[in-house]
N, C-alpha and C positions, 0 to 999 in steps of 0.2 A: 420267731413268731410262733404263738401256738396254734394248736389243733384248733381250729372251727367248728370241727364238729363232735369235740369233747365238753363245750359247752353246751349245744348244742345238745344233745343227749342228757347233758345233766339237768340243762330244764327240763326235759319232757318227762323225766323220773321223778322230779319236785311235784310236776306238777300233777302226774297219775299218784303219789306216796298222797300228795296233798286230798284230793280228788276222792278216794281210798278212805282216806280218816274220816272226811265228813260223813261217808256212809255209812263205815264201822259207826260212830256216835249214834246216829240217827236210828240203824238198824237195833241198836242196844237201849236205845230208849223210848221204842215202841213197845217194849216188852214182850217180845218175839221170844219163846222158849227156846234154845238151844237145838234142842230135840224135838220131835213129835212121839206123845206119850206112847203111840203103839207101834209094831211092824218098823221101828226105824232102826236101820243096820249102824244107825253110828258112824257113818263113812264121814260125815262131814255134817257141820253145823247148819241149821239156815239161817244162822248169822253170814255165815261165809258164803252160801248159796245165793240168799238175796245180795250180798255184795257184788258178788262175781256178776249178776245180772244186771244192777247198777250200773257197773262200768261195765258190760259187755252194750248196756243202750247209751252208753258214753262217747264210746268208739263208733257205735252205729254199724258193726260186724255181725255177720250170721254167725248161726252157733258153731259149727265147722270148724270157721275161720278164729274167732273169737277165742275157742278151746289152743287152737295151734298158737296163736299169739302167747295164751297163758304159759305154755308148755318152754316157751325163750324166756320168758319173763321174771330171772329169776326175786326181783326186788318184789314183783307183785306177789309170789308163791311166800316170800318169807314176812310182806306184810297183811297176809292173811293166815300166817301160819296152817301153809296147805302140806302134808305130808304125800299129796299126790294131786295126780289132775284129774278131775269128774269131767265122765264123759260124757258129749255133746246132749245125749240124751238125757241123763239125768238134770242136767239144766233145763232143757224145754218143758221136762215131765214137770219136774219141779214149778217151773213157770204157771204151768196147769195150774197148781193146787194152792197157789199162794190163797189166802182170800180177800174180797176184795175191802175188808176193813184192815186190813194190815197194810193194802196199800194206801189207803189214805194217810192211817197214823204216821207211814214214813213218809208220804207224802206232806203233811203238813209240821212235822218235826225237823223236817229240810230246808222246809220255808220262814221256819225259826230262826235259825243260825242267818239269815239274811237281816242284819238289824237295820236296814234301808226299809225295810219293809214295816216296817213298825208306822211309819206314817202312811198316810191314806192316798191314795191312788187315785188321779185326774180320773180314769175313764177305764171302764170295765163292761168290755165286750163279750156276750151272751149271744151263743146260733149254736146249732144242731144239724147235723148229715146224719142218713142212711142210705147204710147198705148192707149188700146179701152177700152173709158166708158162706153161699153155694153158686160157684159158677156159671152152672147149669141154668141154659134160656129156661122159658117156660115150654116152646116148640118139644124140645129136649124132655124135659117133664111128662109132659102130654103123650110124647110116642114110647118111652120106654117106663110111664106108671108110676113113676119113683115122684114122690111127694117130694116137691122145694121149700127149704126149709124159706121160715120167714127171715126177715132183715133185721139187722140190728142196729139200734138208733142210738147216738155218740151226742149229748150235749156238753159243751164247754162254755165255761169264763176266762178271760184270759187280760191280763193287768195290759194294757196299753203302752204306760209308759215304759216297764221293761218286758215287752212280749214275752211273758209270761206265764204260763197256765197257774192257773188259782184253782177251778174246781171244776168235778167230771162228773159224767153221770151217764150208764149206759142200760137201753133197755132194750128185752127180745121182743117188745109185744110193741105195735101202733098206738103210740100215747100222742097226744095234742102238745105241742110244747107249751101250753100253759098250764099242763099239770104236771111238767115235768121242770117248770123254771125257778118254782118256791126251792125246790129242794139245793138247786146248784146256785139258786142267789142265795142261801142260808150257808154252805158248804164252803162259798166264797168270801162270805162276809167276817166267817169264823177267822179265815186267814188272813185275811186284809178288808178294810175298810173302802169305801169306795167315793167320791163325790157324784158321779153321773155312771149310773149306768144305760149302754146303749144295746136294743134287741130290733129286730124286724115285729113287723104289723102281725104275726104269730104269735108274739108275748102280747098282745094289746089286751088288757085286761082287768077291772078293776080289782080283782082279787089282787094282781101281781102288785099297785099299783098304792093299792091301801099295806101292802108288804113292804115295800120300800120305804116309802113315807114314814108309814107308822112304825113297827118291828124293827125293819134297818136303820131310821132317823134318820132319812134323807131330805134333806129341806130342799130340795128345789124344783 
C-alpha cells in the first residue's frame, strides 16, 4: 500500500508550482520593470517580489510566518529562482510602494486567463465601507491633541455568480458614493460585462443610471 501522504504533498506542490506560474505570467505582462531605475540594490526582481506577495495573500499568512514558510519551501525558491530569502520587511516595504495602477494591470491580466469570464455575468454587486486607519477614539484625540487621521472609504463590485471581485476603488477623503460609482462601474465593465447591476438607494441616481443604460448598454 502506498504512502497517503506522498500524494498528498504532491498535490499541494502542483498546485502552489501551478498557482505560482499564473502570477509569474500575469506579473510579466503588466509590464512591471524588473528593477526600479533608481537606489535599487538588485537584491531581487519585482517580478519576484510582487509574486511572493501573490501567494503570500494566497496562503493568507503574515509576513513572519509567510517568510519562514518560504525559507522550507525549496520547489517555491527554485520556481521563482530566489538565490535567497527577503526579509520580512522588505516585503511589507515593498508592499508600500507597489502603485496602485500596477495593481489593477495584474489585477485585470489575472482575470484574463479566466476564459469563463468572457461571458457576461447575471448580477454584479456594487457597496462601499469606511473606516479609520487610526485606532484612536476621538475622547483620546481630544485629551492628548493629536489630530485623527480621516477614514478611508473602500468601494467594490464583485461578479455574483463566482464571488468575485471585479473592480476597486479606494478614497482618503468623504466622497458620496455616486461620485465614486461611474468610476468602479466603468473599472468593472472593462473586466466583465454585466446584465444587472445591483447598489443601495446611495447610487440612486440619474447620472449613474443614463451610465449604465447608455455608456455600458444595459437594456433593462
Amino acid at each position: 500500500m502506498g504512502n497517503p501522504n506522498k500524494e498528498h504533498y504532491f498535490f499541494s506542490d502542483q498546485k502552489y508550482i501551478c498557482f505560482l506560474t499564473s502570477c509569474q505570467n500575469a506579473v510579466r505582462q503588466t509590464g512591471v520593470p524588473e528593477y526600479t531605475p533608481r537606489y535599487s540594490r538588485r537584491d531581487f526582481t519585482q517580478h519576484q517580489l510582487l509574486t511572493l506577495l501573490l501567494f503570500k495573500e494566497y496562503l493568507g499568512a503574515h509576513y513572519r510566518d509567510f517568510v519562514s514558510l518560504v525559507e522550507i519551501m525549496s520547489i517555491v525558491q527554485e520556481q521563482l529562482h530566489l538565490n535567497e530569502i527577503p526579509h520580512y520587511s522588505t516585503l511589507c516595504k515593498f508592499s508600500k510602494r507597489v502603485p496602485a495602477n500596477v495593481l489593477n494591470k495584474l489585477f485585470r491580466k489575472a482575470c484574463s486567463f479566466m476564459t469563463e469570464w468572457k461571458n457576461p455575468t447575471s448580477v454584479v454587486v456594487i457597496d462601499s465601507s469606511g473606516f479609520t486607519p487610526d485606532s484612536a477614539s476621538n475622547y483620546y484625540s481630544i485629551r492628548t491633541g493629536k489630530t485623527r487621521h480621516d477614514y478611508l472609504k473602500t468601494t467594490i463590485s464583485v461578479d455574483s455568480d463566482h464571488i468575485s471581485l471585479l473592480s476597486f476603488h479606494i478614497t482618503n477623503c468623504r466622497c458620496h458614493d455616486s461620485q465614486i460609482a461611474p468610476i468602479v462601474l466603468r473599472a468593472s465593465h472593462r473586466v466583465k460585462n454585466s446584465k444587472c447591476y445591483v447598489m443601495d438607494k446611495g447610487y440612486d441616481s440619474e447620472k449613474i443610471h443614463k451610465l449604465i443604460h447608455e455608456d455600458l448598454k444595459l437594456n433593462q
